[in-house]
C-alpha positions in Angstrom: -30.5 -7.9 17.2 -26.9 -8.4 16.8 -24.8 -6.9 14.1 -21.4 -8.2 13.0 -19.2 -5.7 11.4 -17.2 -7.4 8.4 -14.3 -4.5 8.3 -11.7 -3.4 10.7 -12.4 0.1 9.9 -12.4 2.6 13.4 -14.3 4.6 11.3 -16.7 2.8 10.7 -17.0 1.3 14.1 -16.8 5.0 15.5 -19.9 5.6 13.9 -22.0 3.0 14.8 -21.2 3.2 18.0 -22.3 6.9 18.5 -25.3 6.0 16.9 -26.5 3.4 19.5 -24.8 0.1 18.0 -21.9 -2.3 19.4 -21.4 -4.3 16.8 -19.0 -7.7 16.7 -16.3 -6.7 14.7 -15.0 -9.4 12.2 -11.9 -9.2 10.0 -12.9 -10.0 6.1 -9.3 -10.4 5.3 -10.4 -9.9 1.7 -7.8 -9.2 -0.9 -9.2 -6.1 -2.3 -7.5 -5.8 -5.6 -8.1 -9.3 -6.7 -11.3 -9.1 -6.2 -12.1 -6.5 -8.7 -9.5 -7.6 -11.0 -11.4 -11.2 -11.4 -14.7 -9.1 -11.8 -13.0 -6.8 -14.6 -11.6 -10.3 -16.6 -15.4 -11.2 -16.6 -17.1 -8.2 -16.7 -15.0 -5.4 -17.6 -14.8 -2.1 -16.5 -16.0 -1.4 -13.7 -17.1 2.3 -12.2 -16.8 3.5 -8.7 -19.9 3.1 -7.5 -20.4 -0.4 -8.7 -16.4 -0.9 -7.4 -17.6 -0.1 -3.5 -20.9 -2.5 -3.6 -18.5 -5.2 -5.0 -16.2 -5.2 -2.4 -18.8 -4.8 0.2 -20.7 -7.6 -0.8 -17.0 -9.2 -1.1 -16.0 -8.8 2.6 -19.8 -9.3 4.2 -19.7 -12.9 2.1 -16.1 -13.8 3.6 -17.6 -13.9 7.2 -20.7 -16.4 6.5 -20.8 -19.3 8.3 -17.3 -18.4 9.9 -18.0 -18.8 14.2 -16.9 -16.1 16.6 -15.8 -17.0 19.6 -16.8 -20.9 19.4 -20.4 -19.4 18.4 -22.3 -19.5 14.9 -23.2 -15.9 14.2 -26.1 -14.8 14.5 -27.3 -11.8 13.5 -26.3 -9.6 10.7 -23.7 -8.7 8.8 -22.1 -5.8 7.3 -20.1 -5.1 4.7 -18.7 -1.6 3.7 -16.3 -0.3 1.5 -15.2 3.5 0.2 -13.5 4.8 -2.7 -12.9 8.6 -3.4 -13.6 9.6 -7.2 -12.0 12.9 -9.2 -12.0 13.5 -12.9 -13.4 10.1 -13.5 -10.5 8.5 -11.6 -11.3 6.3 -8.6 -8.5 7.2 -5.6 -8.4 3.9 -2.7 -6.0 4.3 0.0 -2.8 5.8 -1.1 -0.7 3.6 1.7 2.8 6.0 0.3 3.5 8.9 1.8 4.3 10.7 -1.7 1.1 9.1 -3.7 -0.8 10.8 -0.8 0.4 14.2 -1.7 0.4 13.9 -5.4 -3.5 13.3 -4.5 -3.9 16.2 -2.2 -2.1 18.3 -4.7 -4.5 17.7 -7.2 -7.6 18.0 -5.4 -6.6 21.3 -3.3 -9.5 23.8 -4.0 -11.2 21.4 -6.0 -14.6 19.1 -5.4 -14.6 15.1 -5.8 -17.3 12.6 -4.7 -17.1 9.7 -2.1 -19.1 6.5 -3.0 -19.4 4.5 0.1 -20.9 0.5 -0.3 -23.0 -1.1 2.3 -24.1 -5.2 1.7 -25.7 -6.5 4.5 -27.1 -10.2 4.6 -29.7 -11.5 6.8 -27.5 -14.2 8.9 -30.1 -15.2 11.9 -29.7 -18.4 13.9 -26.3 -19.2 11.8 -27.8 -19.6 8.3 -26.8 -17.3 5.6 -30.4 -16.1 3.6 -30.6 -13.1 1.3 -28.3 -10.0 1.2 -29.0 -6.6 0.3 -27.0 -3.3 -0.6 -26.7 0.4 -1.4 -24.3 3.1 -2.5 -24.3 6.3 -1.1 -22.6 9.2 -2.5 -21.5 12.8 -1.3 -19.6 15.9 -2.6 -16.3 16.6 -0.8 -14.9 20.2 -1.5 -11.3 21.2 -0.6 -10.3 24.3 0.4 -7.8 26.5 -2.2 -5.9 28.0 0.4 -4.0 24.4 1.9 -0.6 24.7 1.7 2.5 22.6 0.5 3.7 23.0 4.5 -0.1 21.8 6.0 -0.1 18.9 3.4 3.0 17.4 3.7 1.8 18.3 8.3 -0.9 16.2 7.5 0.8 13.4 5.8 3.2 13.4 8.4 0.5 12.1 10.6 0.1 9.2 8.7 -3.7 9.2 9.2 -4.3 9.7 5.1 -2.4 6.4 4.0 -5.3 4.6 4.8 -8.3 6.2 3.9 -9.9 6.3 0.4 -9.1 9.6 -0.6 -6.2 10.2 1.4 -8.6 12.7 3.9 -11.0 12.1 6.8 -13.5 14.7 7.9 -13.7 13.2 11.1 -10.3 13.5 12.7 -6.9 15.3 11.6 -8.2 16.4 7.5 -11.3 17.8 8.4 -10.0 21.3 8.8 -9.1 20.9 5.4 -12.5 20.0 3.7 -15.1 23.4 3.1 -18.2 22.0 1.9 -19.9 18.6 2.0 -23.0 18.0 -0.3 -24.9 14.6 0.6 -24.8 12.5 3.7 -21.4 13.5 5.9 -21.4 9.9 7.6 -20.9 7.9 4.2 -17.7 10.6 3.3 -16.7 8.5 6.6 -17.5 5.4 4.9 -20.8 4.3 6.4 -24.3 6.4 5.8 -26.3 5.6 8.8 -29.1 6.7 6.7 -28.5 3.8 4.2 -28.0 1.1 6.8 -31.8 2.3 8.4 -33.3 1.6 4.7 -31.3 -1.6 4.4 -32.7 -3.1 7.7 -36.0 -1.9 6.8 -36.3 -4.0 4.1 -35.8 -6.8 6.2 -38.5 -5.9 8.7 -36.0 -4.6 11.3 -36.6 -1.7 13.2 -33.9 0.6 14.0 -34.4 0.7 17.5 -34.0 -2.9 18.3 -30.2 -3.0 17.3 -29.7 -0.8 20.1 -27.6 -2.0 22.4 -25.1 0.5 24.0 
């Protein structure tokens, strides 16, 4: 069973892969911001949770019917998207170097929550059928003892301009991060967990999307 992977993410394609899957990756080229601005004009506010399944659903509908390599897809496809929430504020990727440490000053010591969205539609022999998706969220605590110097290290890097939150707990920022509370693998913007129960309701076994 072949899944195609509608994000660019290496995160996201890290984690598959250590869990059994090589997926086709596929470039959504979906323009994040207009997407949930057109939702807001019709709908209105929007929370974060709500926010990540959107654009999820967003990017995994951009690759229907699109052919990879002179081939119709067939298979699967995925759709994720993250977004890092604090005081009721939703935090994407900070892409400036000084937006990034505004953020980390303001969660240093404290605890925020990382929704990750997952939209996965059934694409089999080339034809588009249903979709399905799922939030999953986790707890991210910061350590109180970062300093000014390790933040403005760490930004340096330029790893946290593009990650929701403007951390990673799989690379450079995890030092950083003292507690998770949920499912560590959707802090890294896919919950493995959530993609099992996903396919499940499609019939599909885990197992059979093995392929590394």
């Amino acid at each position: 069973m072949r899944l195609y992977l509608a994000s660019t993410s290496p995160a996201r394609l890290a984690t598959l892969r250590g869990a059994g899957i090589e997926p086709i990756v596929v470039g959504s080229l979906v323009d994040e911001d207009a997407a949930v601005a057109a939702w807001v004009a019709e709908h209105g506010p929007i929370g974060a949770p709500e926010m990540v399944e959107l654009l999820a659903r967003t990017k995994a509908e951009a690759v229907v019917g699109r052919a990879i390599d002179g081939q119709d897809i067939d298979g699967f496809i995925l759709g994720g998207d993250s977004a890092f929430e604090l005081d009721g504020i939703i935090y994407g990727k900070p892409h400036l170097p000084h937006v990034a440490r505004e953020r980390w000053l303001l969660q240093r010591g404290r605890t925020g929550h990382l929704h990750s969205g997952h939209w996965l539609i059934d694409h089999r022999a080339g034809v588009a059928a249903r979709g399905a998706g799922s939030v999953t969220t986790s707890a991210v605590t910061f350590a109180s003892d970062i300093t000014d110097d390790e933040i403005d290290a760490y930004i340096a890097t330029g790893e946290p301009l593009a990650v929701a939150g403007a951390f990673t707990i799989d690379s450079l920022g995890a030092p950083f991060i003292t507690s998770i509370e949920g499912d560590p693998h959707a802090v890294v913007g896919l919950s493995l967990a959530a993609l099992r129960s996903l396919f499940r309701g499609f019939e599909i076994s885990w197992p059979a999307l093995w392929n590394r």
